[in-house]
C-alpha positions as CSV (number, residue, x, y, z in Angstrom):
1,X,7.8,9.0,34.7
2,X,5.1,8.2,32.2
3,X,3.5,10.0,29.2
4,X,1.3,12.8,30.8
5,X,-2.9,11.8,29.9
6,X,-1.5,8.9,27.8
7,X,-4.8,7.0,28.5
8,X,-6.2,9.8,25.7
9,X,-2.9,9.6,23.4
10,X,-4.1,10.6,19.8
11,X,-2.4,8.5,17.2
12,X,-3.9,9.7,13.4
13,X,-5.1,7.2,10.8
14,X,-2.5,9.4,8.5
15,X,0.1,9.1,10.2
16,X,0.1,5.3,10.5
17,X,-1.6,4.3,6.9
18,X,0.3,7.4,5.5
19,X,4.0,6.9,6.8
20,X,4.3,3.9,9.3
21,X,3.0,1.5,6.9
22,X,3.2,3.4,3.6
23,X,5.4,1.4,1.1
24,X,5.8,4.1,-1.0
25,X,6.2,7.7,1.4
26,X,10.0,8.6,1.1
27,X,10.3,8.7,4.5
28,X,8.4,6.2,6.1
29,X,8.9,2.9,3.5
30,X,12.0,1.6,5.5
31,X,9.3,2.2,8.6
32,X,7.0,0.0,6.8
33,X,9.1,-2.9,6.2
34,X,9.7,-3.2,10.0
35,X,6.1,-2.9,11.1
36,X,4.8,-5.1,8.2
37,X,7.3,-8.0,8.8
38,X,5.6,-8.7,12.7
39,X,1.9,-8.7,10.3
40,X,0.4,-5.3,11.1
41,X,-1.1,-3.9,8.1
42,X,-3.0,-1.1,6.4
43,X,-5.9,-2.6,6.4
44,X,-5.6,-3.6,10.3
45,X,-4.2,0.0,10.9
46,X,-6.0,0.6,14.4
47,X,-3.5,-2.8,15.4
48,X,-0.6,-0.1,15.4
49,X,-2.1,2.6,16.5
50,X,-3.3,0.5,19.5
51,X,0.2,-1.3,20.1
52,X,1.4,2.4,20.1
53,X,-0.7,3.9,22.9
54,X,0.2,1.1,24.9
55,X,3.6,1.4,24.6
56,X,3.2,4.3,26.4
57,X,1.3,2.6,29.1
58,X,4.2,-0.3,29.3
59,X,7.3,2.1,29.2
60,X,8.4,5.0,30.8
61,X,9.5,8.0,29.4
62,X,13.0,7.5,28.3
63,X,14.0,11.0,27.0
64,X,12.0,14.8,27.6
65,X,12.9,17.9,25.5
66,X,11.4,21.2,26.5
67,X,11.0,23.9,24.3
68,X,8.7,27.3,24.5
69,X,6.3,25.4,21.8
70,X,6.4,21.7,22.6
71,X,7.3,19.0,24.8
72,X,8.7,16.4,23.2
73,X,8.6,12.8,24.7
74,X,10.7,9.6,23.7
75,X,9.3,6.1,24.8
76,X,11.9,2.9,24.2
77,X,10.7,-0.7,25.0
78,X,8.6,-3.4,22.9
79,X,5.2,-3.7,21.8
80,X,3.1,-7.0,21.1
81,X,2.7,-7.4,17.1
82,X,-0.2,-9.5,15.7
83,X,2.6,-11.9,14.9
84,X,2.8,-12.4,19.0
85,X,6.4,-11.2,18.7
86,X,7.8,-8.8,20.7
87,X,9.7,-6.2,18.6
88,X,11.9,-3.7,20.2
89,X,11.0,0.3,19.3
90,X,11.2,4.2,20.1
91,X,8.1,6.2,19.8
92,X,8.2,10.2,20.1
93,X,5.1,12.0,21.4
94,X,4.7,15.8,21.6
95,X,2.3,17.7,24.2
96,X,2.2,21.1,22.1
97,X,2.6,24.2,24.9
98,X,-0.5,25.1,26.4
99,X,-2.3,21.3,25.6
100,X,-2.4,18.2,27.7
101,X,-3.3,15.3,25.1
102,X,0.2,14.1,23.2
103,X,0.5,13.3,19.9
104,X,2.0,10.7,18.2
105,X,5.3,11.5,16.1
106,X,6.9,9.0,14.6
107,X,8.1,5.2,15.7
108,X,11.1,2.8,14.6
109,X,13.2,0.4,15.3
110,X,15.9,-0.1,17.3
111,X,18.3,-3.1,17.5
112,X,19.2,-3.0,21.1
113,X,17.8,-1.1,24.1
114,X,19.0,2.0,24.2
115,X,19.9,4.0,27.5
């Protein structure tokens, strides 16, 4: 199964300059390191925010959470860094209830494919 409408995925500017590759944001700075390590880069943000949509066009859904208020998606596999390096990663998604575009979450690493 794939991302529902992930041809019009939305991945913020935010939430990739903000977090993903944000050196300094509490939460996303280990996130950074990763990402910036296979040369994506502020500066080249829409890189990420591209390998990100199609990493829902590469991968199948690997986990779905239903709630009354949002389904949550989970998406394990690589993407293609500017580097040409292949890194291995989980993105979440969330189609809030009542909507049909998802949203990008959040993305890290992983060391191993998951099941």
């Amino acid at each position: 199964m794939n991302l529902p409408n992930r041809d019009k995925a939305v991945v913020p500017q935010k939430k990739v300059v903000g977090y993903l590759l944000s050196s300094s944001h509490r939460d996303g700075r280990g996130k950074a390191k990763f990402f910036t390590q296979f040369d994506f880069s502020v500066e080249a943000w829409e890189e990420l925010a591209q390998a990100l949509r199609q990493h829902t066009v590469d991968h199948e859904i690997a986990k779905l959470e239903e709630s009354p208020f949002v389904t949550r998606y989970v998406i394990q596999g690589r993407i293609i860094a500017p580097d040409g390096r292949t890194p291995l990663i989980r993105s979440v998604w969330f189609i809030p209830a009542g909507e049909t575009i998802s949203q990008f979450v959040t993305a890290y690493p992983l060391k191993r494919r998951a099941s």
